[in-house]
N, C-alpha and C positions, 0 to 999 in steps of 0.2 A: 594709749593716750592719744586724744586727737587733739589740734590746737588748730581751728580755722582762720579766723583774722582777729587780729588786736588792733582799734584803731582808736586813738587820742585825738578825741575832740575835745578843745580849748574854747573857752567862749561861749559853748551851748550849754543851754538850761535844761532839756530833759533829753536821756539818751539812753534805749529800752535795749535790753543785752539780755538773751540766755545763757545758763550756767549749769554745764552737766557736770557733777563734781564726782567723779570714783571712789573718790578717797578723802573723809576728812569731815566733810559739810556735806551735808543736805543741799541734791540737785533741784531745780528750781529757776522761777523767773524775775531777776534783781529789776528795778525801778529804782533810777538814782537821778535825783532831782537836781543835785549841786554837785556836775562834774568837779570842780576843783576843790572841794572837800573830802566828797566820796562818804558824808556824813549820814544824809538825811535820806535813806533810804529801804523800799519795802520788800522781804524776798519771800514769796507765794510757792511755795513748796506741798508735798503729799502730806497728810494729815500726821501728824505726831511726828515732824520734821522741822516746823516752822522753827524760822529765829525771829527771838523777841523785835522788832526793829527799834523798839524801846529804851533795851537794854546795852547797856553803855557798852559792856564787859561783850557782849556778842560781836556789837561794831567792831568790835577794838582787834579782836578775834580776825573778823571777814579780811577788815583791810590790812589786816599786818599779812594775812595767807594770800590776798590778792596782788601787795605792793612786793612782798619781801622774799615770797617762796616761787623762784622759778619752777620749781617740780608741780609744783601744787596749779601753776598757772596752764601749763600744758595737760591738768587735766580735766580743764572747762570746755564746752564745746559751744563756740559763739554762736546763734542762730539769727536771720537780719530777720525782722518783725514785717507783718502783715505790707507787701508794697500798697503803696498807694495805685487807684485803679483810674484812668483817665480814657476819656473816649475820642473818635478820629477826630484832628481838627477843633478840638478843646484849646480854648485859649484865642484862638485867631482872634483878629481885630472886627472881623464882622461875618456875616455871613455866608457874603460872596467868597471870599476867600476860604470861609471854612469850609466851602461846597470841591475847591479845587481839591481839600487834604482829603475828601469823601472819594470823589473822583477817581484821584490818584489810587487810592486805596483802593475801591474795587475794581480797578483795572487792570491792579496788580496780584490780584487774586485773593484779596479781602482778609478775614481773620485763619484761612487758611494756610496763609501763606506769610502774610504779615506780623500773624498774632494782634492781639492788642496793646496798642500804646504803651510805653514807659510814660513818657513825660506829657504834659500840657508842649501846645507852640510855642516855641519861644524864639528869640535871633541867634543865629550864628552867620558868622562872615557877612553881615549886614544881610540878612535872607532869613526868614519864615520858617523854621525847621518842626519836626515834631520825630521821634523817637521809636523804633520797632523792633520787639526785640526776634521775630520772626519763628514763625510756628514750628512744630517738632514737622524737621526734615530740611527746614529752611535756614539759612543765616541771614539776621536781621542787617535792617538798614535807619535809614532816614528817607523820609519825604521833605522833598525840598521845595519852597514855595518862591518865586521870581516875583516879588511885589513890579517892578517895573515892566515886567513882560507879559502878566499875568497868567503864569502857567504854573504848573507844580509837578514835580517827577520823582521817581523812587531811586533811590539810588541804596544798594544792597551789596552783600555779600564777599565778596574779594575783588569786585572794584569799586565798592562803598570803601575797604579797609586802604585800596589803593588813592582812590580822591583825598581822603581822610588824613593816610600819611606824606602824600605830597604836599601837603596844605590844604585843600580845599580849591576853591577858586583860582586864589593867587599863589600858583602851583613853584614848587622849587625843587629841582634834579639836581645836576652841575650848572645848570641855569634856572632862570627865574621865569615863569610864561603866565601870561596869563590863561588859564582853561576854563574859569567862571560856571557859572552855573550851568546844572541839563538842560539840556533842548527836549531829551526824547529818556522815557524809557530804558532798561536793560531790553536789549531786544537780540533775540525771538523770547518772547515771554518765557521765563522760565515756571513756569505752572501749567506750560500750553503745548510749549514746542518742544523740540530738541536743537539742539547748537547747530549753526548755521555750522557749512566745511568749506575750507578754503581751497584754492586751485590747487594748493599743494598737498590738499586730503585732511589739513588739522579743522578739528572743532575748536569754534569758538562762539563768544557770544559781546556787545559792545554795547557803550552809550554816548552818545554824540553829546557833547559840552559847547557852549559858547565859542571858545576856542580850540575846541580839538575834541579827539575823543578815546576814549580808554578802552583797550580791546582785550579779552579777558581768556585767554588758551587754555580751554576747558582742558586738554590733554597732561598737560603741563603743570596748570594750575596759574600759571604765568600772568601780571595785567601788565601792560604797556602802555604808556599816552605816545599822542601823535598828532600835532596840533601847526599854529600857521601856517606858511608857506608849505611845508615838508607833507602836509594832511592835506591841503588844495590840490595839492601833485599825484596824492595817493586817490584820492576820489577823482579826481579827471584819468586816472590811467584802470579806474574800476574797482576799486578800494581792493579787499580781499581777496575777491573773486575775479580780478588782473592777472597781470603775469608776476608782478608782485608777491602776491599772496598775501599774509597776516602781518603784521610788524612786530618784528623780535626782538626791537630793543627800545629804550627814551630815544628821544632827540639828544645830542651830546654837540662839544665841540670836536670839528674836525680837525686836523693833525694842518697844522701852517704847509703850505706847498711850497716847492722852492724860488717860487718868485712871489711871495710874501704874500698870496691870498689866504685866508681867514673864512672862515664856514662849519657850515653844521652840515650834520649825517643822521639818517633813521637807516638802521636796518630791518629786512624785511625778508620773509624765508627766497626769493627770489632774485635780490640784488640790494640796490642801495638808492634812495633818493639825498642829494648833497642841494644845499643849500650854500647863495657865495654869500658872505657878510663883508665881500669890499672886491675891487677891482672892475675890472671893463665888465664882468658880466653879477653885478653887488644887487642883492636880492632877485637872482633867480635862481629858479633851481632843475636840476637833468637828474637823469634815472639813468640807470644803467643795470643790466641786466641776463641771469644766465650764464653760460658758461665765460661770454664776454668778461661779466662781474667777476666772476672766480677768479680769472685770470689778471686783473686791477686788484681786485684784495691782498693777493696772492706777493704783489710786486710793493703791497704798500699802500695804498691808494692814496690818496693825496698827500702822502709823503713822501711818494715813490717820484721820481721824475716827470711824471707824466703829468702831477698836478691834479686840480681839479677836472673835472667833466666841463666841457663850453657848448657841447650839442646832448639833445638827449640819445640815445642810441637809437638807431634808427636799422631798419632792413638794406642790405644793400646786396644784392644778386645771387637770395636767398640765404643770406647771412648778414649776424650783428655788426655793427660797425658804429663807432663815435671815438669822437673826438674831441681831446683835451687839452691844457696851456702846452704842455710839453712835447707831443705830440699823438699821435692815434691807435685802437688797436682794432687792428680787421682781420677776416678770413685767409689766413696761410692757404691757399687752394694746392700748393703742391705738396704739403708735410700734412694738411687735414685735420690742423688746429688753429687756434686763435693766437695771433702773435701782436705784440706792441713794435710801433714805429715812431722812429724819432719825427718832428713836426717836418714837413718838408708843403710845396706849394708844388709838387709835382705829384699827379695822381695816373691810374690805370688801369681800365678792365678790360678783359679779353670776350669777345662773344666770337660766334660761328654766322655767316652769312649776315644776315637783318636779325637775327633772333636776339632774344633777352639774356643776357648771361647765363642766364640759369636754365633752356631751354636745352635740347636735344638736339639737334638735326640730323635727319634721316638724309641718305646720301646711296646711290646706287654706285656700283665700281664704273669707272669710266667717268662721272661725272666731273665736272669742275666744282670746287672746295674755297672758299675766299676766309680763311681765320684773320681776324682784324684783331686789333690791340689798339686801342684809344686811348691817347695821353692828352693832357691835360697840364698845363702850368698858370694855377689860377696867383702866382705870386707879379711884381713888378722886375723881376730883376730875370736876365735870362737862363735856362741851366742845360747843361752837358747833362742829356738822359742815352744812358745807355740800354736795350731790349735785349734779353734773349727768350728765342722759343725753343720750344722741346717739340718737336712733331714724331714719333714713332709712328712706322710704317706707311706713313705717306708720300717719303722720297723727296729728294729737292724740292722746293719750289719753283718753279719756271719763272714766275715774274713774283718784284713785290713791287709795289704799289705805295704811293702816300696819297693820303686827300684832306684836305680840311675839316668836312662831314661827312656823313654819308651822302648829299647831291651833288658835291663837289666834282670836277674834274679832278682825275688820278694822274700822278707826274711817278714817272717810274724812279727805281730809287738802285742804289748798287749792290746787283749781290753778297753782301759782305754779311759776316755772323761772327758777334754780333751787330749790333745795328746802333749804330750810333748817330746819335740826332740834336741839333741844337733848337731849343724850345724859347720863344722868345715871349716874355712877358705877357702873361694876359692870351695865350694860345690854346688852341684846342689842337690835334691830329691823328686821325686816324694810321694807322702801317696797315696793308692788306697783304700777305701773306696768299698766294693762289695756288693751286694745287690742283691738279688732273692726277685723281686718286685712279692707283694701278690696274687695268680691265680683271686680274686675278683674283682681288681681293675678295676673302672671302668674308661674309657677314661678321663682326664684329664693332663693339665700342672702343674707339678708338679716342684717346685723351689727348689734346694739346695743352701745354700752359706756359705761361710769360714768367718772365722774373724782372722788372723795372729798378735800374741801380742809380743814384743821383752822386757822383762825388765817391761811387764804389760804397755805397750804402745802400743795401736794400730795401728801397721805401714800399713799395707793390706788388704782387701776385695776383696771378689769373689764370682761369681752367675751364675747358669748355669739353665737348662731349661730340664727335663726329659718329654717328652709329650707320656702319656698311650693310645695308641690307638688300638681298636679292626677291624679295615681293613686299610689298605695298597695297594697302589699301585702294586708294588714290594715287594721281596725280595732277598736282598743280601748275596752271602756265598760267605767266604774265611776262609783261618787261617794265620791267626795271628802270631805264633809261628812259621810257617813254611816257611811266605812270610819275616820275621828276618834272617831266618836260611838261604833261597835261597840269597835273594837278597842284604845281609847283612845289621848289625847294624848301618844303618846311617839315615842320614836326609831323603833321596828320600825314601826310605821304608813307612818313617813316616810318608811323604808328598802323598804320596798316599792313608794311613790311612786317613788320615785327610781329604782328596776329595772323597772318599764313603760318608761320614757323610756332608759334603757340599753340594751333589747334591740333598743328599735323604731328604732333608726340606722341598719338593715340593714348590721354589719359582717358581711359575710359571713365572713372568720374566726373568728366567734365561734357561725354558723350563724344569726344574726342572718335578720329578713329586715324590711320598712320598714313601720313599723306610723305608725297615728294617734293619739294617745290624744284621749278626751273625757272631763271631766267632766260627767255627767248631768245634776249638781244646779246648774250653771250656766246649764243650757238649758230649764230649767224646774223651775218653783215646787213642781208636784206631784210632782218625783220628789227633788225637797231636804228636803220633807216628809214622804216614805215610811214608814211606820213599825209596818206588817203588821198593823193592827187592825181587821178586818174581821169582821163580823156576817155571822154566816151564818142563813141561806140569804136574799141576797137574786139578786131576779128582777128585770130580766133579768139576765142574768149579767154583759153588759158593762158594768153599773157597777162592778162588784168590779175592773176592769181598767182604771181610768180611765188610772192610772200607766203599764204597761205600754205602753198604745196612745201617752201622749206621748213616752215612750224609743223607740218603734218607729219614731216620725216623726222622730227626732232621728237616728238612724241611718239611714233610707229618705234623708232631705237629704242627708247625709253622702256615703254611696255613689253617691248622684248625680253626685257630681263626682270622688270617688276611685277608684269603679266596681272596688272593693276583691271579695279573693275569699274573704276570711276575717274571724268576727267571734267575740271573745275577751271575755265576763264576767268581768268577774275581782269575786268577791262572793257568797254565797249568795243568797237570798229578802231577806235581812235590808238588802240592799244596793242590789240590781236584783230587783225581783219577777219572780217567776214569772207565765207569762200565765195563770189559771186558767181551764181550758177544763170546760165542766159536760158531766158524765157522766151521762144518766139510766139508762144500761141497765149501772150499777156491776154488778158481780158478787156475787150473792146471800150468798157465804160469808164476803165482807168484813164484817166486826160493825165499830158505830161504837164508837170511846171517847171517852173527854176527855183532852183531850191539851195541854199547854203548847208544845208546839211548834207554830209556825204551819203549817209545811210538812205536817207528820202532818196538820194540822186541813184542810188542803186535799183529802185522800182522805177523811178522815171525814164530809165534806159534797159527796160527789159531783161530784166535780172533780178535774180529770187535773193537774199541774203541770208548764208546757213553756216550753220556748224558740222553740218553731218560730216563733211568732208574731216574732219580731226576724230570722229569714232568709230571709222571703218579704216582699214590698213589694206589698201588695193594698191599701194603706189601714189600714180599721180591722178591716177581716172577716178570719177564721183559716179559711180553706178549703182543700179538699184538695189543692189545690197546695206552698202551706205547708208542709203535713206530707211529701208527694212528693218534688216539684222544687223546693229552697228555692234560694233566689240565690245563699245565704253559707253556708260549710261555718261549722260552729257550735259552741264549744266554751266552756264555766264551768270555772273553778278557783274553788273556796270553802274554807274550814278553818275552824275553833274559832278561830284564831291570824292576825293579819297574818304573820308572822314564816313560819308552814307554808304557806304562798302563795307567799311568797319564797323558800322552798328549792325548792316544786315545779317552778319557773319556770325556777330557774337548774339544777337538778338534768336537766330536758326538753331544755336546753340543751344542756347537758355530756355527754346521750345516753350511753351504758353507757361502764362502765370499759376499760381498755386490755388488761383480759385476755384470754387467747385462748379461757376456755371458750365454748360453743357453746349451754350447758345453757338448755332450758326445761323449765317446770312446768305442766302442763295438769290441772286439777283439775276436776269434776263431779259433783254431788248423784247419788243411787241412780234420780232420774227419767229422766235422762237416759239414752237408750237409742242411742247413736250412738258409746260404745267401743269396739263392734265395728268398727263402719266406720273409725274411728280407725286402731284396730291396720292393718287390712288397709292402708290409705295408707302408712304410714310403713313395714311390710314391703316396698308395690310399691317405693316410693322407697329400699331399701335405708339407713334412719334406723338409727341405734345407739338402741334406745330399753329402757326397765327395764318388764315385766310389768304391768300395772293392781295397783294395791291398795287392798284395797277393807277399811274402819273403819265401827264400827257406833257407840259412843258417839261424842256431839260433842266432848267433852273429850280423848277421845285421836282422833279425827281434827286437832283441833287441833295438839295436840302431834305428833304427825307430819309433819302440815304444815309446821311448824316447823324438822322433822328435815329434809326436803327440800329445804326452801331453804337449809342450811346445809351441803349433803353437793356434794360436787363442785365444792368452791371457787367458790360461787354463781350464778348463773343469770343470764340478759338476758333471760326472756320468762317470764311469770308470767300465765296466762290460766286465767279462772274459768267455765265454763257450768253454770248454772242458778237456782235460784230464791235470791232474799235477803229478808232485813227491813232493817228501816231502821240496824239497828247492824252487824248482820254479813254474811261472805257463805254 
C-alpha cells in the first residue's frame, strides 16, 4: 500500500486528486467540486467499474471508506495533475524586464540547465522573482530581478537553499546583516567550468550579494556568507586565492576581551579576520594569520589575555608578528616557534653587520664580526632593559660598543654579561657586540641570539647567522665611515648597507653569487681618515698613495684565504681612492686648470687615476703585470647619491626586462672610422639593422639619441665608442 500526500484544502472550489484503490473500489480519477461536502462528485474509472455519481447509496459508500477507513485510505495513491507550464519571464511588468529573466536564463545555460519555469514572475522580498525547477543533473533555483538596479541573477542550488534559509536579502545567523540581492552570477558557471581552488587546494564556487557574498565548498558541500567589513578585508587581502583561503564559517560574535571590547570573527581555512564593535580601534578590522593564528586560537583568542588583534599581522625579519590590546605574539628565534608577549613598549632585533635580520653574513676567519641588537622603548616612561647574547665559538668580545643608530658615534660600554641598560622614554639604541673571529676557524654557520628581559620578563628574541667561509666568490670594499660622512646620516646610506649584505648570500635565484663585504676604515686608521687633500706635485709619487697601498694589503690578506675572483668598490675617490699613478709623458694638448674636483686635479697634475693597483697582489709596486694580468676582475660603482648605487646594484641584478625586443643602440663620434666594418658584420650575419645616421650639432644628436632609445619599445644593449669628458659622452 502506498499513501503519497493527503492535503486539506479549505475554501477551494475544485480540487482534482487520483485514486488507486487495491482494494474495495474501483481505481480511478475523483473530481470533487465542493471540498467541504465531498458530495457532488465524478469518478472516471476502466469500463464496467464506474460508480454511479448519481447514486446516493455509492456516495454514501466512497465517503464513509474515504473519511472513516484509515486502511482503506493508505490504499489510494495521490497523483498531482497536469502542472501548469509557464515561459522565461512570463508575468514581468514589461518587456524590458522580461528580456533581463531571458538574459539571465541563457547565460545560465538555458532549459539545460534551468529547465523550464514553475511559476509566472512574481515578488518576493520586494524583488522580481520567477522559479526553476533545474534540469535532470541540475538543482534548481530562482532568477532574481533588482528592479532598482536593473539586473537579474540566478541564484541555484545549495547556495540558492543557503540565501533562501538565512532569509533572503535581509539575512539572519546569530545576527541580522544585510546581504540583499546578487550582483553577479554563481561563478565559474556551473554548466561551463569547474570550481575555482583555493590557496589551500579546496574547490569552490560563489556569488557576490549586495552586501557580501556566499561561498559554496564544493568539497564539503558547505555554503558560507561573508559580508561588511569582515568581506572588504577578505577581498583587499585576495579573497580565496590570499593567504586566507575560503571562509569556513558565518560572521559570529566574538568572545568580550578582557578589557570590555566587543567584535565579530569570520573564519577562514588560513586564519581569522575580527572585526572591533567598540573601543579605541571600533569598526576596524586585522587578519591574523598561519601558524601565528594557531597559536592565538589556540590560547583563546579574544578571550585569552591577549585581547583582540590592533595591527593586522604583518612580516617582521621573515616572520609573522602582530599585535594586540593585551600584548603580542612574535618569532621565539631561539626555541623556533611562535610565542605570546605580554604588551611591553620595549622592543628588539638582532641583525649581523648592516644586514637585514634575516640575511646571512659571509665572514672569513680573522675577520672582524659587529652582531648588534637594537632596542627600542617606543613607551613615555623609562625601563631597566636587561640583554643577554649567546655567541658560540666566537670567544669574548673585545669591545662593545653602544650608538644611537647606525651613523652615530659608538661610546664604549662595560664588559659585563649580561648587559644592563636604562632605556629612556621615546629612545632608540643600538649594543654592538665586536668580534675578531678566531684565524682557525673552520667554515661553518655559526648562530648568535639575544634574549631582551623588562622587569625579568621576557619580552624579545633574536637570531642571526654568521657563516665562516674560506672561498668566496667576491669581495666587496667600501667604508663605512666615509659613505656616513659623503652621503649623510640617514636611511638611504643605511639602505645601501644593507643591499651589499643582501646580494652577497649567493641566492642564486636572485642571480646572487657569495660576496665578502669589508669595511676599510676598520682595517685601518689611514683609509678612516681619507679625505682627498693632496698637494700637488709631490715626489715621489708613492707618498700621495700611502692610502691606496694600505687598502691594497687589506685586500691582498683577504684573498689569501678567500682566493676570490672578483673585486667590487662600491664608492668614488671620495670613498676608496684612486691609486694615482704619475704620468710624465701626459699628452701635450692636455691644458691644466683649476678645478674643485679632486679627481679632474689628478689629470691636471700628471697623473693617471686607476684601480689596477687593488687587482694585482705585488706588494706596494704597480707594474705591468697589474695593468696585464691582474688576479681580480675589477669593477667601482660611484654616484652623486647613496640611493643611485642602490638602484644600480639591484637594477644589474634584475638584468633587462621581460620583453622580447632584441633592440640595441651602437653609437660613435665622427672619429671613429670602423662603421663600415660594422655594417659589413651584421649584413654577413643577416642582423635586421636601421642605416647609420649621422648629426652635426650636439644638441640635436642629443635629442635623437633620445629619440632612439625611445622607438621600438626600448633596447637591452646601449654601447658608446669613442671619445668623452668628464660630464658627457
Amino acid at each position: 500500500m502506498r499513501l503519497h500526500k493527503i492535503i486539506l484544502l479549505l475554501g477551494i472550489l475544485v480540487v482534482v486528486v487520483v485514486l488507486q484503490m487495491q482494494t474495495g473500489i474501483a481505481s480511478g480519477s475523483i473530481s470533487v467540486e465542493d471540498a467541504d461536502a465531498v458530495r457532488n462528485f465524478t469518478l472516471n474509472t476502466a469500463s464496467g467499474d464506474a460508480l454511479d455519481s448519481t447514486d446516493a447509496s455509492q456516495q454514501e459508500t466512497f465517503i464513509d471508506v474515504f473519511v472513516n477507513d484509515a486502511d482503506a485510505i493508505r490504499d489510494f495513491d495521490f497523483a498531482p495533475a497536469d502542472p501548469l507550464t509557464y515561459s522565461v519571464g512570463e508575468g514581468a511588468p514589461d518587456p524590458a524586464t522580461k528580456n533581463h529573466f531571458i538574459d539571465a536564463y541563457n547565460r545560465n545555460g538555458g532549459t539545460t540547465v534551468l529547465g523550464s519555469p514553475t511559476t509566472e514572475v512574481h515578488r518576493a522580498w520586494g524583488y522580481l522573482v520567477q522559479d526553476f525547477p533545474g534540469a535532470t543533473g541540475y538543482v534548481g533555483g530562482i532568477i532574481m530581478y533588482n528592479p532598482y538596479k536593473n539586473y537579474a541573477y540566478y541564484i541555484h542550488g545549495a547556495i540558492w537553499e543557503r540565501y533562501y534559509g538565512l532569509g533572503g536579502p535581509r539575512a539572519t545567523t546569530d545576527i541580522e546583516f544585510e546581504l540583499g540581492p546578487p550582483v553577479s552570477d554563481i561563478e565559474p558557471y556551473i554548466h561551463t567550468l569547474p570550481p575555482e581552488v583555493s590557496s589551500h587546494g579546496t574547490q569552490f564556487r560563489y556569488q557576490n550579494f549586495e552586501g557580501g557574498a556566499l561561498d559554496h565548498n564544493v568539497d564539503t558541500g558547505e555554503v558560507f556568507e561573508v559580508h561588511g567589513a569582515i568581506c572588504a578585508k577578505w577581498c583587499e587581502l585576495g579573497y580565496a586565492s590570499g593567504e586566507l583561503g575560503l571562509v569556513t564559517s558565518d560572521e559570529r560574535e566574538a568572545a568580550q576581551s578582557p578589557i570590555g571590547t566587543t567584535g565579530r570573527v569570520s573564519d577562514f581555512e588560513g586564519g581569522h579576520i575580527h572585526w572591533h564593535g567598540s573601543g579605541d580601534h571600533y569598526i576596524i578590522t586585522y587578519v591574523t594569520h598561519g601558524d601565528l593564528d594557531d597559536l592565538y586560537t589556540s590560547m583563546g583568542g579574544t578571550a585569552s589575555w591577549l585581547g583582540f588583534p590592533v595591527k593586522d599581522q604583518e612580516e617582521v625579519d621573515g616572520h609573522g608578528y602582530c599585535e594586540f590590546e593585551g600584548g603580542y605574539i612574535g618569532w621565539d628565534a631561539i626555541a623556533g616557534v611562535y610565542k605570546a608577549f605580554e604588551k611591553t613598549s620595549i622592543k628588539s632585533k638582532l641583525f649581523i653587520e648592516d644586514a637585514s635580520s634575516n640575511i646571512v653574513v659571509n665572514k672569513a676567519p680573522g675577520d672582524i664580526a659587529d652582531v648588534v641588537v637594537e632596542i627600542e622603548n617606543t613607551g613615555d616612561t623609562t625601563q631597566n632593559v636587561k640583554v643577554e647574547l649567546d655567541y658560540p665559538l666566537l670567544g669574548a668580545p673585545p669591545i662593545i660598543y653602544s650608538r644611537g643608530d647606525y651613523f652615530d658615534e659608538k661610546t664604549q660600554q662595560p664588559a659585563e654579561y649580561p648587559l644592563d641598560i636604562e632605556m629612556g622614554p621615546q629612545s632608540k639604541m643600538q649594543i654592538i657586540w665586536r668580534f675578531e673571529l678566531p684565524s682557525y676557524m673552520i667554515p661553518a654557520d655559526v648562530t648568535v641570539s639575544e634574549e631582551t628581559f623588562v622587569s625579568d620578563k621576557l619580552v624579545s628574541t633574536g637570531k642571526g647567522t654568521i657563516k665562516v667561509v674560506r672561498r668566496s666568490d667576491g669581495i666587496i670594499i667600501t667604508n663605512r665611515k666615509l659613505l656616513y660622512e659623503k652621503f649623510g646620516k640617514n636611511a638611504e646610506t643605511t639602505s645601501l648597507l644593507n643591499t651589499l649584505y643582501d646580494i652577497s648570500d649567493g641566492d642564486n635565484n636572485k642571480k646572487e653569487i657569495y660576496n665578502v663585504v669589508y669595511y676599510v676604515d676598520r682595517y685601518s686608521s689611514l683609509a678612516a681618515d681619507w679625505d682627498q687633500k693632496i698637494t700637488y706635485p709631490l715626489i715621489p709619487s708613492e707618498s700621495i698613495n700611502e692610502v691606496a697601498h694600505d687598502i691594497d694589503l687589506i685586500v691582498e690578506s683577504k684573498h689569501g684565504i678567500l682566493q676570490s675572483d672578483y673585486l667590487t668598490i662600491i664608492g668614488g675617490d671620495e670613498i676608496i681612492p684612486f691609486y694615482r699613478l704619475h704620468n710624465p709623458d701626459r699628452l701635450k694638448r692636455e691644458k691644466d686648470t683649476n678645478s674643485n674636483d679632486p679627481v679632474l686635479e689628478i689629470v691636471n697634475h700628471n697623473h693617471i687615476p686607476t684601480d689596477n693597483i687593488y687587482s694585482g697582489f705585488n706588494g706596494e709596486s704597480l707594474d705591468l703585470d697589474d695593468w696585464i694580468i691582474p688576479e681580480l676582475s675589477i669593477g667601482r660603482i660611484s654616484s652623486a647619491t647613496a640611493k643611485d648605487m642602490q638602484t644600480f646594484i639591484k637594477n644589474s641584478l634584475k638584468g633587462p626586462s621581460d620583453n622580447n625586443n632584441n633592440n640595441a643602440i651602437l653609437a660613435t663620434d665622427s672619429s671613429n672610422y670602423n662603421v663600415g666594418i660594422i655594417e659589413k658584420v651584421f649584413s654577413d650575419k643577416q642582423l635586421d639593422f636601421e642605416p647609420p645616421i649621422s648629426y652635426g650639432d650636439s644638441s640635436e644628436v642629443a635629442l635623437q639619441l633620445r629619440n632612439e632609445m625611445n622607438k621600438h619599445e626600448g633596447y637591452k644593449i646601449l654601447s658608446y665608442a669613442g671619445h668623452s669628458s668628464v660630464s658627457t659622452i
